[in-house]
PDB file of N, CA, C and O in Angstrom:
ATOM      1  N   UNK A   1       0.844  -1.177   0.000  1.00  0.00           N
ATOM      2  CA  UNK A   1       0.000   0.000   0.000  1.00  0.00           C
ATOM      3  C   UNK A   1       0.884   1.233   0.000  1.00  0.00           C
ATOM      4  O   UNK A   1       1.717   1.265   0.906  1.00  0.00           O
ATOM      5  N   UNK A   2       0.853   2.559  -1.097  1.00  0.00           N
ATOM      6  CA  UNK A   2       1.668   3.499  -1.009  1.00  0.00           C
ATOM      7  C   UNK A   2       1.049   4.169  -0.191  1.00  0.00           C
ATOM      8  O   UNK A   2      -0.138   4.332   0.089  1.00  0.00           O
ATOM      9  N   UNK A   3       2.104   4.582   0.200  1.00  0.00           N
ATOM     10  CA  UNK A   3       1.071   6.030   1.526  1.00  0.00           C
ATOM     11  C   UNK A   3       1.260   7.051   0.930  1.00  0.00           C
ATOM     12  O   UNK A   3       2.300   7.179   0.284  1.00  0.00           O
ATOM     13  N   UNK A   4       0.206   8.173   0.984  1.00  0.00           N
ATOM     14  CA  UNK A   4      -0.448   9.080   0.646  1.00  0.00           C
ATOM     15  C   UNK A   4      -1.047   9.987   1.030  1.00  0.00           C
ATOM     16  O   UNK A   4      -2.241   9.842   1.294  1.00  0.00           O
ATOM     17  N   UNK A   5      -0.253  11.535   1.227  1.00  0.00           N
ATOM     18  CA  UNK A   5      -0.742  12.690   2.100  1.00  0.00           C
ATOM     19  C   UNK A   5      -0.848  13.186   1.344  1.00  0.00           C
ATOM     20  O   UNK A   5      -0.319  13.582   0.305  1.00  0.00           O
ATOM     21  N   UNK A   6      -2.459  13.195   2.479  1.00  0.00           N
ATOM     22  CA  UNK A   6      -3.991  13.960   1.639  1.00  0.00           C
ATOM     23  C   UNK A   6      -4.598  15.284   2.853  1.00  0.00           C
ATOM     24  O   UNK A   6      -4.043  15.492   3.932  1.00  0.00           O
ATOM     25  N   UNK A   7      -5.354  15.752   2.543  1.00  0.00           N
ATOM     26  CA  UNK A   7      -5.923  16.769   3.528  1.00  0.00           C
ATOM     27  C   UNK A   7      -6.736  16.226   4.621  1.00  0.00           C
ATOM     28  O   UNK A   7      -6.760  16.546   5.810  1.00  0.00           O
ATOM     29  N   UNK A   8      -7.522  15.168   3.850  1.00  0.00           N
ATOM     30  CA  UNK A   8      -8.315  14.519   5.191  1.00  0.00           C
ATOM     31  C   UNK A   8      -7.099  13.585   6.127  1.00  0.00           C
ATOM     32  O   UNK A   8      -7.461  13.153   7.221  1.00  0.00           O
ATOM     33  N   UNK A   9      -6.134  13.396   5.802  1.00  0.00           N
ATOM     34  CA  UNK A   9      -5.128  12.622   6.573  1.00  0.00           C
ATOM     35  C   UNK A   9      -4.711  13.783   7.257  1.00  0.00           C
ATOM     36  O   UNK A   9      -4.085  13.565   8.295  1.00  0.00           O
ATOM     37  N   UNK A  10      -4.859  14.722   7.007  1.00  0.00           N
ATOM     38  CA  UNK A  10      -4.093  16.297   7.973  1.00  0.00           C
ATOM     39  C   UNK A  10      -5.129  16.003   9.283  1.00  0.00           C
ATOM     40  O   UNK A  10      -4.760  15.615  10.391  1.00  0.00           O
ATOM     41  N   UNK A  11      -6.706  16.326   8.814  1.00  0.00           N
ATOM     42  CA  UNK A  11      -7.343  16.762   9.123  1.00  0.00           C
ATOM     43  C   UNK A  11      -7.693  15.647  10.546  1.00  0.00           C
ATOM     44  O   UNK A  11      -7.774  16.012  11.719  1.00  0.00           O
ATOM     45  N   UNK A  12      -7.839  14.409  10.087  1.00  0.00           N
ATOM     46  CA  UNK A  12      -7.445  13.270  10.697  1.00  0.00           C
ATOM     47  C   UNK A  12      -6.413  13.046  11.970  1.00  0.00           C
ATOM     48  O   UNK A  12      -6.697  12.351  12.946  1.00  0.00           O
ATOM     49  N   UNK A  13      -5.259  13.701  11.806  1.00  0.00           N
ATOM     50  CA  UNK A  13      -4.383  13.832  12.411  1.00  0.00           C
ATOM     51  C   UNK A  13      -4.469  15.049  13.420  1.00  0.00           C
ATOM     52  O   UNK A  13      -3.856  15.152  14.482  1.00  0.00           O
ATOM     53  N   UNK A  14      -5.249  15.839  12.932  1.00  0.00           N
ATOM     54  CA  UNK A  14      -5.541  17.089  14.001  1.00  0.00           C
ATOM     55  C   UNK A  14      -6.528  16.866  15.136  1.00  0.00           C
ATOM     56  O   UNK A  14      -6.454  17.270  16.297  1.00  0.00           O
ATOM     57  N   UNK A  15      -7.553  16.067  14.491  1.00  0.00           N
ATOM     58  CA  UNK A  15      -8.700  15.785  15.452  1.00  0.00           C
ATOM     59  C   UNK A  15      -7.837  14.457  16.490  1.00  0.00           C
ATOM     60  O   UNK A  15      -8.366  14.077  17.535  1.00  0.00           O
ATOM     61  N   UNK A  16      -6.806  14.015  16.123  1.00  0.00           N
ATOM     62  CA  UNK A  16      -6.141  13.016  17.443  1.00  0.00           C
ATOM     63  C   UNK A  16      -5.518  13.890  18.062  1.00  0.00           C
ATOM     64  O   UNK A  16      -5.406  13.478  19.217  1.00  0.00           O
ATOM     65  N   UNK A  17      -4.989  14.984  17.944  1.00  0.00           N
ATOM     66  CA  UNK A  17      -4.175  15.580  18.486  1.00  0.00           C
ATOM     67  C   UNK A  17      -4.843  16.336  19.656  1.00  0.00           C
ATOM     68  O   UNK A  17      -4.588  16.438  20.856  1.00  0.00           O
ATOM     69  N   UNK A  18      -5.889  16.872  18.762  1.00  0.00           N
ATOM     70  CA  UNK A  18      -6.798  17.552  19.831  1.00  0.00           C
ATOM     71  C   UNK A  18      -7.445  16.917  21.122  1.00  0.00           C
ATOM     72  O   UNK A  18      -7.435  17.369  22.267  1.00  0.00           O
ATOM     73  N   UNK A  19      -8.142  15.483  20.533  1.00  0.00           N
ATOM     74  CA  UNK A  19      -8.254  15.023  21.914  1.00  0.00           C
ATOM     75  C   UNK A  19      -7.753  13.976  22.522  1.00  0.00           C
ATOM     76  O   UNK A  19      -8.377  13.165  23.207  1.00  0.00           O
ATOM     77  N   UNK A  20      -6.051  13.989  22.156  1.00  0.00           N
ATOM     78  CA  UNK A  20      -5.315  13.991  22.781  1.00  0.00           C
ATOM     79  C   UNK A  20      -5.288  15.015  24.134  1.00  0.00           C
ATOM     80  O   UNK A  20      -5.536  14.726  25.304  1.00  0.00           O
ATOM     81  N   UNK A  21      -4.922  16.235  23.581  1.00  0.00           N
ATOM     82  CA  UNK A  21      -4.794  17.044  24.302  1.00  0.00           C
ATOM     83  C   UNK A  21      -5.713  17.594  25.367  1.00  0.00           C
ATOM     84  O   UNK A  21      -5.406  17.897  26.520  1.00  0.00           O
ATOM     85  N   UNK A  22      -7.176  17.688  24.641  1.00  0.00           N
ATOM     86  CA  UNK A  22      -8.237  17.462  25.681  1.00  0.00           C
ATOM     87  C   UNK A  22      -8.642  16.934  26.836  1.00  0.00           C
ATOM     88  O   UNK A  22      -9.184  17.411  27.834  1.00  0.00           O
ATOM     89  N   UNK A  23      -8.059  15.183  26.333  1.00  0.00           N
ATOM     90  CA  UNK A  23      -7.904  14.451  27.175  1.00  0.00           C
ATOM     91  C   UNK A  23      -6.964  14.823  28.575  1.00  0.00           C
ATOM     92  O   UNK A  23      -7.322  15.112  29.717  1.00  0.00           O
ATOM     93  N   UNK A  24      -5.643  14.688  27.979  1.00  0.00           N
ATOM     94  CA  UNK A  24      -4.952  15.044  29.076  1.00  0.00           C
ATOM     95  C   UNK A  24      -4.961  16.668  29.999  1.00  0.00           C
ATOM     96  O   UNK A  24      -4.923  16.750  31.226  1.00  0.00           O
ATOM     97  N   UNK A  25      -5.006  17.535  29.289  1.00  0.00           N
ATOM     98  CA  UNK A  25      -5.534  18.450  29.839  1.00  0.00           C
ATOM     99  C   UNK A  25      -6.771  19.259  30.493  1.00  0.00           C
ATOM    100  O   UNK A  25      -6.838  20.252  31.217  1.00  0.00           O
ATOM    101  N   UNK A  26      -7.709  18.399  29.919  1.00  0.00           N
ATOM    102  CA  UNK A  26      -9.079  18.879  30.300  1.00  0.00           C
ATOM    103  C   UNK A  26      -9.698  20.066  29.624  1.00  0.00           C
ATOM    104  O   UNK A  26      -8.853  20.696  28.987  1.00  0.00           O
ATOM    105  N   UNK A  27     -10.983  20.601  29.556  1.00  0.00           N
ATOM    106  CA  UNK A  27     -11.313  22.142  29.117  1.00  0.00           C
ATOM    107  C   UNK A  27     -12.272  22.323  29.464  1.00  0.00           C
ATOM    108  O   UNK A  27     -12.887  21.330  29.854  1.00  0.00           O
ATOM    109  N   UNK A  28     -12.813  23.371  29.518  1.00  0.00           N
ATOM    110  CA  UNK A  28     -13.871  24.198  30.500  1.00  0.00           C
ATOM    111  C   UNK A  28     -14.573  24.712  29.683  1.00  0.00           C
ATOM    112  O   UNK A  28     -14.042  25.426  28.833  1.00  0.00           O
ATOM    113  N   UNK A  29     -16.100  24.496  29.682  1.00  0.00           N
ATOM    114  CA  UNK A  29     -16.679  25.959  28.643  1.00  0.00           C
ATOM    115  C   UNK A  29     -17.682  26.632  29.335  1.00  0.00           C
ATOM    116  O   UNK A  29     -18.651  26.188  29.950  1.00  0.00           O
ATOM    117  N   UNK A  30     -17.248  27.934  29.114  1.00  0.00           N
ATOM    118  CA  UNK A  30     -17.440  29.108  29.869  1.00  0.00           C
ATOM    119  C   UNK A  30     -16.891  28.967  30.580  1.00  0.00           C
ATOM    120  O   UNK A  30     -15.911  28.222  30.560  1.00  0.00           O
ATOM    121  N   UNK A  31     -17.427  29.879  31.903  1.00  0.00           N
ATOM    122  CA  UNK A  31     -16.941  30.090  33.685  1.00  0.00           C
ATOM    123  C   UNK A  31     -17.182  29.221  34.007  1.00  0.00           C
ATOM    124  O   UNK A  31     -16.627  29.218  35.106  1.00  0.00           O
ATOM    125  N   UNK A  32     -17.874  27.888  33.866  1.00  0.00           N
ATOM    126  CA  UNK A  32     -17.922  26.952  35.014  1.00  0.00           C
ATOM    127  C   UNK A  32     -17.037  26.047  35.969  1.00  0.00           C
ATOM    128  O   UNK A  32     -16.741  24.854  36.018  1.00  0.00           O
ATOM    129  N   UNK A  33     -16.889  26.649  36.358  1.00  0.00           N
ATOM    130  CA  UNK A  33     -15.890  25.457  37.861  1.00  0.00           C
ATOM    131  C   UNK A  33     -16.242  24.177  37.818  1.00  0.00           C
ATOM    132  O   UNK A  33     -15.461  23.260  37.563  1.00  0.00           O
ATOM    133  N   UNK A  34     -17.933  24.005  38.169  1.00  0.00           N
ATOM    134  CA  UNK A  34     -17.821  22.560  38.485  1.00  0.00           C
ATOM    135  C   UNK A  34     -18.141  21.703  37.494  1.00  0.00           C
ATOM    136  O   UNK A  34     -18.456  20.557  37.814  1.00  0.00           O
ATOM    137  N   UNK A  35     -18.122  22.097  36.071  1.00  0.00           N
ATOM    138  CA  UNK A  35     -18.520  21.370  34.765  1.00  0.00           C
ATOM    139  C   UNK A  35     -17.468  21.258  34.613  1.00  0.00           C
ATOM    140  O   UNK A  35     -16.646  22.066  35.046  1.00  0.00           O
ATOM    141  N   UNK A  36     -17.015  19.628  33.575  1.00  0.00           N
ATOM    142  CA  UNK A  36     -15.663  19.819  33.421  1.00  0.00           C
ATOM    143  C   UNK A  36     -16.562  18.506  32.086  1.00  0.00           C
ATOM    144  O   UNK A  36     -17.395  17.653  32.394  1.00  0.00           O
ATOM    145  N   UNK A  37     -16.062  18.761  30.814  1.00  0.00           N
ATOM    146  CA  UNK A  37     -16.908  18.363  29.646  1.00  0.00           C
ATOM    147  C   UNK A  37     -15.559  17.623  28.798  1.00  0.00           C
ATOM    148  O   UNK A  37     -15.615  17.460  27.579  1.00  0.00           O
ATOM    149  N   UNK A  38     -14.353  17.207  29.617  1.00  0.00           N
ATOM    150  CA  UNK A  38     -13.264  17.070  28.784  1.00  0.00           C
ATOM    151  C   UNK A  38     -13.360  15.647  28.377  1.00  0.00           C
ATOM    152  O   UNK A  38     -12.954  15.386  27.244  1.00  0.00           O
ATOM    153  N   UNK A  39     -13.866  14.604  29.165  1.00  0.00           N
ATOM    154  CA  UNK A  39     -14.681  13.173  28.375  1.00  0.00           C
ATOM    155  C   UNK A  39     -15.526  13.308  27.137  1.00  0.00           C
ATOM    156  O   UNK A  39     -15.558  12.673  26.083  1.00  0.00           O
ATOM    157  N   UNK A  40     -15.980  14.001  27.446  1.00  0.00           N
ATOM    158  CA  UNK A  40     -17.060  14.425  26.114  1.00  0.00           C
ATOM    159  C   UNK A  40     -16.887  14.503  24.986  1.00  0.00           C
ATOM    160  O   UNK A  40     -17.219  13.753  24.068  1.00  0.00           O
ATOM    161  N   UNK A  41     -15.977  16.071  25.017  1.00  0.00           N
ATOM    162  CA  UNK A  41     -15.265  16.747  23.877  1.00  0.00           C
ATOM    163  C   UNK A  41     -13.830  15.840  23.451  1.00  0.00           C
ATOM    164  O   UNK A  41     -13.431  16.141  22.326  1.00  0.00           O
ATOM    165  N   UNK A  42     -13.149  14.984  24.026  1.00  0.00           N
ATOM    166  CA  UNK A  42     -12.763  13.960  23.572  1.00  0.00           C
ATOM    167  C   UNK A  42     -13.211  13.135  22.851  1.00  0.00           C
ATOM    168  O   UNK A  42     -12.874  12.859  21.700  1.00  0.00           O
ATOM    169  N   UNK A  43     -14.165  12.602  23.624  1.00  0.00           N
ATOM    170  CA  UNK A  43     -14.927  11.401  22.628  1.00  0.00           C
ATOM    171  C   UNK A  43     -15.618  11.854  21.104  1.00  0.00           C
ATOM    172  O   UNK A  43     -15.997  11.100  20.208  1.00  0.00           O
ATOM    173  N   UNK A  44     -15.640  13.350  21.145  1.00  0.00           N
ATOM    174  CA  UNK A  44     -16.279  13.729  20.263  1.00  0.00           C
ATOM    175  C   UNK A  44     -15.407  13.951  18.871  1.00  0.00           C
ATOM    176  O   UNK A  44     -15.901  13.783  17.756  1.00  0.00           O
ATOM    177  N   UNK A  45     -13.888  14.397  19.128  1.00  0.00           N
ATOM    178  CA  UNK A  45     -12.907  14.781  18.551  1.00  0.00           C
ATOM    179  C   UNK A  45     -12.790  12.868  17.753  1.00  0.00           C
ATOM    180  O   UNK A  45     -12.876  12.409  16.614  1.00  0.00           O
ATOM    181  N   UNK A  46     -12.535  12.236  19.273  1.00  0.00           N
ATOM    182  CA  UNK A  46     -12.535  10.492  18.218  1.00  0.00           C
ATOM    183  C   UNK A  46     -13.015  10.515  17.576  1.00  0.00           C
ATOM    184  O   UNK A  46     -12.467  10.033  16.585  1.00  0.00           O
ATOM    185  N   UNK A  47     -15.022  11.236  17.243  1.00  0.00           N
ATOM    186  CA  UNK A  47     -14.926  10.077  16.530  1.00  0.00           C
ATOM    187  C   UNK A  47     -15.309  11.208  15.004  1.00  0.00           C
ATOM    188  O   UNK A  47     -15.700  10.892  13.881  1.00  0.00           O
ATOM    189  N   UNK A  48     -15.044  12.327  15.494  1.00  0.00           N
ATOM    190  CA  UNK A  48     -14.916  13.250  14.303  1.00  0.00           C
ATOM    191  C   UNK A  48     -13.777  12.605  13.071  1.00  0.00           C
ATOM    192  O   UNK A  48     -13.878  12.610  11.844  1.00  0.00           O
ATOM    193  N   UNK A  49     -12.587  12.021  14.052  1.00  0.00           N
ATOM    194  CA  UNK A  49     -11.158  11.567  13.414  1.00  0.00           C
ATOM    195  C   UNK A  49     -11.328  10.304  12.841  1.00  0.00           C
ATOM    196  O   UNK A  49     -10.583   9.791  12.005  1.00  0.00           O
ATOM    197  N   UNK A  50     -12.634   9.686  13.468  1.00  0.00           N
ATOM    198  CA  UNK A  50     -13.279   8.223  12.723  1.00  0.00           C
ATOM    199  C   UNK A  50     -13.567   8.030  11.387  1.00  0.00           C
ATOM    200  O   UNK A  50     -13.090   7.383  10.454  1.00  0.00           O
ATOM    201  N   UNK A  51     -15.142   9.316  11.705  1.00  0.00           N
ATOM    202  CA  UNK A  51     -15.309   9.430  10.438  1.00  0.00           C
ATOM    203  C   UNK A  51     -14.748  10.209   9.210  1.00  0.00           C
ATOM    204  O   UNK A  51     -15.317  10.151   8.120  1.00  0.00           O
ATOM    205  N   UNK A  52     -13.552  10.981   9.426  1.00  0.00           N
ATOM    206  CA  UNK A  52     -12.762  11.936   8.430  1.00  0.00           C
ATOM    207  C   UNK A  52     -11.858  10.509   7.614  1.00  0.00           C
ATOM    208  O   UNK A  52     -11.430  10.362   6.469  1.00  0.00           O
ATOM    209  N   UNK A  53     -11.845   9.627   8.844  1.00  0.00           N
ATOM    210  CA  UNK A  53     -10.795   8.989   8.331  1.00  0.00           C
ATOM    211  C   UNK A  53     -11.177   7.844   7.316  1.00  0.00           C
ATOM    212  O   UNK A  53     -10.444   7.444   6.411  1.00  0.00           O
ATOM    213  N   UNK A  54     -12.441   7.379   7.607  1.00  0.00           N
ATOM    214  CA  UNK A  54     -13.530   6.399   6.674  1.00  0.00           C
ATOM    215  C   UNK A  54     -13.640   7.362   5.595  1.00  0.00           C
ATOM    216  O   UNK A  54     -13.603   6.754   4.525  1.00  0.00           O
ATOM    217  N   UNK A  55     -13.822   9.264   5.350  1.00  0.00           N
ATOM    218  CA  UNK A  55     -14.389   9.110   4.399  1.00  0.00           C
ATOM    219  C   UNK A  55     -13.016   9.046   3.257  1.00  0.00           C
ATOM    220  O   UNK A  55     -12.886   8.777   2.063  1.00  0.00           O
ATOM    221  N   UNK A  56     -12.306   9.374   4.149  1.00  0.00           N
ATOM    222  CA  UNK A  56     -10.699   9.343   3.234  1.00  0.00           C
ATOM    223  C   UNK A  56     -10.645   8.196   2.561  1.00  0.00           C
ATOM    224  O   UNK A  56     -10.525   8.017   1.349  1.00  0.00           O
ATOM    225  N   UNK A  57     -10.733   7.510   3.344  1.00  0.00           N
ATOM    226  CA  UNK A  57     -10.565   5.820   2.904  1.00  0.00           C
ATOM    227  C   UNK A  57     -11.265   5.554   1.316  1.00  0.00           C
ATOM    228  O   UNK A  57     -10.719   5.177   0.279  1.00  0.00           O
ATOM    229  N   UNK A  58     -13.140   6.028   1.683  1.00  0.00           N
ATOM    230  CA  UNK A  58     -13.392   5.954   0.436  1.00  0.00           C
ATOM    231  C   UNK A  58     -13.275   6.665  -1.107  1.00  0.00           C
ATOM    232  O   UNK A  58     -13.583   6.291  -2.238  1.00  0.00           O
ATOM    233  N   UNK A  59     -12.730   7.758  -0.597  1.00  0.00           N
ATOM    234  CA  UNK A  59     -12.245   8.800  -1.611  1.00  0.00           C
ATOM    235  C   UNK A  59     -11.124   8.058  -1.935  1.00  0.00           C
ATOM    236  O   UNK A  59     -10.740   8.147  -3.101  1.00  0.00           O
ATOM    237  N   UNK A  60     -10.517   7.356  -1.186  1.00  0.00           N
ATOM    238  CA  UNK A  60      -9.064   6.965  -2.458  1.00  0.00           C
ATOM    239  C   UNK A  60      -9.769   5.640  -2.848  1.00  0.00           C
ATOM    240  O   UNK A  60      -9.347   5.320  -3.959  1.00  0.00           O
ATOM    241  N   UNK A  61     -10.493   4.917  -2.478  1.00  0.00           N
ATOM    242  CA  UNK A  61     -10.932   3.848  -4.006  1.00  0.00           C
ATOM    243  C   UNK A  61     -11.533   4.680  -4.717  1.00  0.00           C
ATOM    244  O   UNK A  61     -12.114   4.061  -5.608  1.00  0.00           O
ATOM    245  N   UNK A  62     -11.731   5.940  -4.809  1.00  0.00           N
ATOM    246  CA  UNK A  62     -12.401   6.359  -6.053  1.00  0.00           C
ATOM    247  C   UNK A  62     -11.983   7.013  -6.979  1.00  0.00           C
ATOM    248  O   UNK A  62     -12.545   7.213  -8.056  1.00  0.00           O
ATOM    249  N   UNK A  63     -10.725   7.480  -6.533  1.00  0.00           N
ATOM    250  CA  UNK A  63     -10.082   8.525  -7.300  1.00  0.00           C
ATOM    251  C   UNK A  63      -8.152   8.104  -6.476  1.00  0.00           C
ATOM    252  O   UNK A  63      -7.509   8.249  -5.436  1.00  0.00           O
ATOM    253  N   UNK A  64      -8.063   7.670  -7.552  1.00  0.00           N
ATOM    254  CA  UNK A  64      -6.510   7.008  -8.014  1.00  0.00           C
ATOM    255  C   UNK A  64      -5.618   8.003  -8.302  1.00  0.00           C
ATOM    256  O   UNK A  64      -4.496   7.544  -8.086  1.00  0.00           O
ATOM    257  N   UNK A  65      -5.533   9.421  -8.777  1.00  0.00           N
ATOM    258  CA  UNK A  65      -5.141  10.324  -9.106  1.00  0.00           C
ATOM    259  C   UNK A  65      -4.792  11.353  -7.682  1.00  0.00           C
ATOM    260  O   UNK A  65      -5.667  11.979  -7.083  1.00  0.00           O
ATOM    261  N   UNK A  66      -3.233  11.356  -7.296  1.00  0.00           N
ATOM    262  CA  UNK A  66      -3.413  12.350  -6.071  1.00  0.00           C
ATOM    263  C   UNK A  66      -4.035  13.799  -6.568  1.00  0.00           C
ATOM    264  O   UNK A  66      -4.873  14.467  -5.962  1.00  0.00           O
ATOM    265  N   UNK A  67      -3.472  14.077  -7.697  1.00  0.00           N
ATOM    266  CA  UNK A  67      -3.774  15.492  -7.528  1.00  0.00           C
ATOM    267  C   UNK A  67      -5.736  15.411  -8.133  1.00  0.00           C
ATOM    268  O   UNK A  67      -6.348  16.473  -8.014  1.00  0.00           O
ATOM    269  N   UNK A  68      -6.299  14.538  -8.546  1.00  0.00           N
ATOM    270  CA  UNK A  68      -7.904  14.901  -8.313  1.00  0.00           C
ATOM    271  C   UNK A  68      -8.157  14.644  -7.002  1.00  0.00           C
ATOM    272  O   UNK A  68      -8.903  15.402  -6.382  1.00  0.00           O
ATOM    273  N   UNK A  69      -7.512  13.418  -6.321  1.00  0.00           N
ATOM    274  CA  UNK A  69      -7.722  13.686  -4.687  1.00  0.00           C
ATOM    275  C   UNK A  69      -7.717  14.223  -3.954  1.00  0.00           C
ATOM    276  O   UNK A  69      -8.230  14.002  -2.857  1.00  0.00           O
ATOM    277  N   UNK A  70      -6.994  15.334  -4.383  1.00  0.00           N
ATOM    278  CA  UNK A  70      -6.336  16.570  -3.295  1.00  0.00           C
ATOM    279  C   UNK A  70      -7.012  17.199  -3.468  1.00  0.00           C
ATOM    280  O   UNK A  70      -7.377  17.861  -2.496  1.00  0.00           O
ATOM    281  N   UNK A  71      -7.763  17.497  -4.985  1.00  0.00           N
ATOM    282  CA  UNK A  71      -9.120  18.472  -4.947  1.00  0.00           C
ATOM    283  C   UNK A  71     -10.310  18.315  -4.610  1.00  0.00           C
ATOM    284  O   UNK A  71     -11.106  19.227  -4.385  1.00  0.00           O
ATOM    285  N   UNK A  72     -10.623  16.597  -4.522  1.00  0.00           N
ATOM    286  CA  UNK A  72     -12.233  16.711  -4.176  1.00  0.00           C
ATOM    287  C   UNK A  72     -11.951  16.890  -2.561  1.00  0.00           C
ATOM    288  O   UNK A  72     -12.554  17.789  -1.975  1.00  0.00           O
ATOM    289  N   UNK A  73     -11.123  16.120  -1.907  1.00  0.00           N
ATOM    290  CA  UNK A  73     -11.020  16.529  -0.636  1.00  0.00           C
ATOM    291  C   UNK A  73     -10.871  18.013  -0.226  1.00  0.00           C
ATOM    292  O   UNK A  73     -11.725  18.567   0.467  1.00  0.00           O
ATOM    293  N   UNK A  74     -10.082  18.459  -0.544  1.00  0.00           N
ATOM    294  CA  UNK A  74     -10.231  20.185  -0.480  1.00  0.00           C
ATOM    295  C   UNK A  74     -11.342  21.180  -0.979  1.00  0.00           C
ATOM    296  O   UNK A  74     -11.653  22.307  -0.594  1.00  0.00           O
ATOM    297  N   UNK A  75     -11.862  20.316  -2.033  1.00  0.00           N
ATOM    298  CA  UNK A  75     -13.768  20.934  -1.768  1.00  0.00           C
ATOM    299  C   UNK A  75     -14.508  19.997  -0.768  1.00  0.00           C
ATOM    300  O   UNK A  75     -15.379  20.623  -0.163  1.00  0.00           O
ATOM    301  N   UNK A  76     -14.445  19.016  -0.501  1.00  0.00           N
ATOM    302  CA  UNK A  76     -15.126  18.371   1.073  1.00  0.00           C
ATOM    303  C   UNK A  76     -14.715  19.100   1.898  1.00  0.00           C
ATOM    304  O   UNK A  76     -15.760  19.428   2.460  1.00  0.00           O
ATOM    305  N   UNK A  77     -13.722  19.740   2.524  1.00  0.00           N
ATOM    306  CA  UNK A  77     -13.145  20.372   3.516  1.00  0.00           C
ATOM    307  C   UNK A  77     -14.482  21.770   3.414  1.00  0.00           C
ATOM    308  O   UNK A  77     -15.281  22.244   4.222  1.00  0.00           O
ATOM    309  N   UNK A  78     -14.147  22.028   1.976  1.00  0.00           N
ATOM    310  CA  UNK A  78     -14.540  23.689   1.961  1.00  0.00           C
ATOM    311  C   UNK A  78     -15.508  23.515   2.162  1.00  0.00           C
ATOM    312  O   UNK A  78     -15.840  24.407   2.942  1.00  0.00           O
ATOM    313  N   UNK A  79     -16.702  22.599   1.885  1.00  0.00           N
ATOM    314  CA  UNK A  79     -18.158  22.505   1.811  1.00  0.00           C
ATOM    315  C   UNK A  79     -18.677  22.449   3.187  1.00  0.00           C
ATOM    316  O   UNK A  79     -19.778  22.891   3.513  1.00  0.00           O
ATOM    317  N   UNK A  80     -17.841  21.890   3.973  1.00  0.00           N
ATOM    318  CA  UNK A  80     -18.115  20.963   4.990  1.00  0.00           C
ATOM    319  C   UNK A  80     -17.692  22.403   6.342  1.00  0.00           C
ATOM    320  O   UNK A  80     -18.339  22.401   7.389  1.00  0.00           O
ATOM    321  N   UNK A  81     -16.615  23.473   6.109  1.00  0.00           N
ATOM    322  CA  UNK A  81     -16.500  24.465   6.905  1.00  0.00           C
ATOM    323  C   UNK A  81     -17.546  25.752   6.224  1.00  0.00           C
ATOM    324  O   UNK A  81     -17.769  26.784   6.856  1.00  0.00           O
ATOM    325  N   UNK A  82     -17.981  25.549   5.182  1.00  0.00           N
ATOM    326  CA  UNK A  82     -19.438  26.430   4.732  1.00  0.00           C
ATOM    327  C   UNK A  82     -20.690  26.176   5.290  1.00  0.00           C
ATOM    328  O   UNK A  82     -21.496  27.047   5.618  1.00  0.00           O
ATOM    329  N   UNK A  83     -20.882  24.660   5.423  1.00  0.00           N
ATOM    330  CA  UNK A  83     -22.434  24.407   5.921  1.00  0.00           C
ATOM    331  C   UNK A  83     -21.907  24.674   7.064  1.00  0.00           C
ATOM    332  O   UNK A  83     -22.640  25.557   7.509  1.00  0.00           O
ATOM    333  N   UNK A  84     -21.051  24.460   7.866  1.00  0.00           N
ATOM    334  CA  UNK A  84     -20.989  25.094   9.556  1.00  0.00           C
ATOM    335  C   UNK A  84     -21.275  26.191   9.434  1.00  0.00           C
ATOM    336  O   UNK A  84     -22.452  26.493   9.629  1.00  0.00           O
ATOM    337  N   UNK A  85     -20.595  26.914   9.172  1.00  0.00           N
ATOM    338  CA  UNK A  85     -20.544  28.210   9.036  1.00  0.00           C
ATOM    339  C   UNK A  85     -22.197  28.788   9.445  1.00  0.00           C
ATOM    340  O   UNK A  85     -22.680  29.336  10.436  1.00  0.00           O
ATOM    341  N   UNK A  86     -22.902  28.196   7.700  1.00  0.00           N
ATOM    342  CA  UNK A  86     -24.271  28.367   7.864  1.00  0.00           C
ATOM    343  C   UNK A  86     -25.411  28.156   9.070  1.00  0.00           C
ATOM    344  O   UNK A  86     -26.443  28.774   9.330  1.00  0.00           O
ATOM    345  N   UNK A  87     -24.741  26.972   9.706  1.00  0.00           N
ATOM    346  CA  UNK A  87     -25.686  26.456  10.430  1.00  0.00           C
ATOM    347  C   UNK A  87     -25.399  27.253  11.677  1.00  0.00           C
ATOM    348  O   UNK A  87     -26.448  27.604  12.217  1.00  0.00           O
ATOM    349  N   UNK A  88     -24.278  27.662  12.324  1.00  0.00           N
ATOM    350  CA  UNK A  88     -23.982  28.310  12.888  1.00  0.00           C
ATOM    351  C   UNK A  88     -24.415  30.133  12.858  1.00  0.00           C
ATOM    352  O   UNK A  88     -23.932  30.896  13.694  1.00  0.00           O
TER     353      UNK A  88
END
């Protein structure tokens, strides 16, 4: 299997990092003292990094070509920080 850096493999790699870091450090949202949501927002980062990483998976049986890979993923990225955006 050649290995192959792609954006969702970035992206993949950020969401472990994060709750990594979550994990071990913990985080607070807002002022609250006695809330502490860092199980949560961990588990949530997993499984964000789950599914980035499944959809990677299926984007390369579909497209054999890094550089069309690099683009549909980089419009998944863009689409995908637009509908937040929106919904937000």
């Amino acid at each position: 299997m050649k290995l192959k850096i792609t954006p969702l493999n970035i992206a993949t790699a950020f969401f472990l990092v994060a709750a990594a870091y979550v994990g071990i450090y913990g985080i607070k949202l807002g002022n609250s003292k006695t809330l502490n949501f860092g199980g949560t927002i961990c588990a949530v980062f997993l499984l964000f990094a789950l599914v980035v990483f499944v959809i990677d998976m299926m984007l390369r049986n579909f497209f054999a070509e890094t550089k069309k890979l690099w683009i549909i993923e980089l419009s998944f990225i863009t689409l995908t920080a637009v509908i937040y955006l929106l919904i937000k």
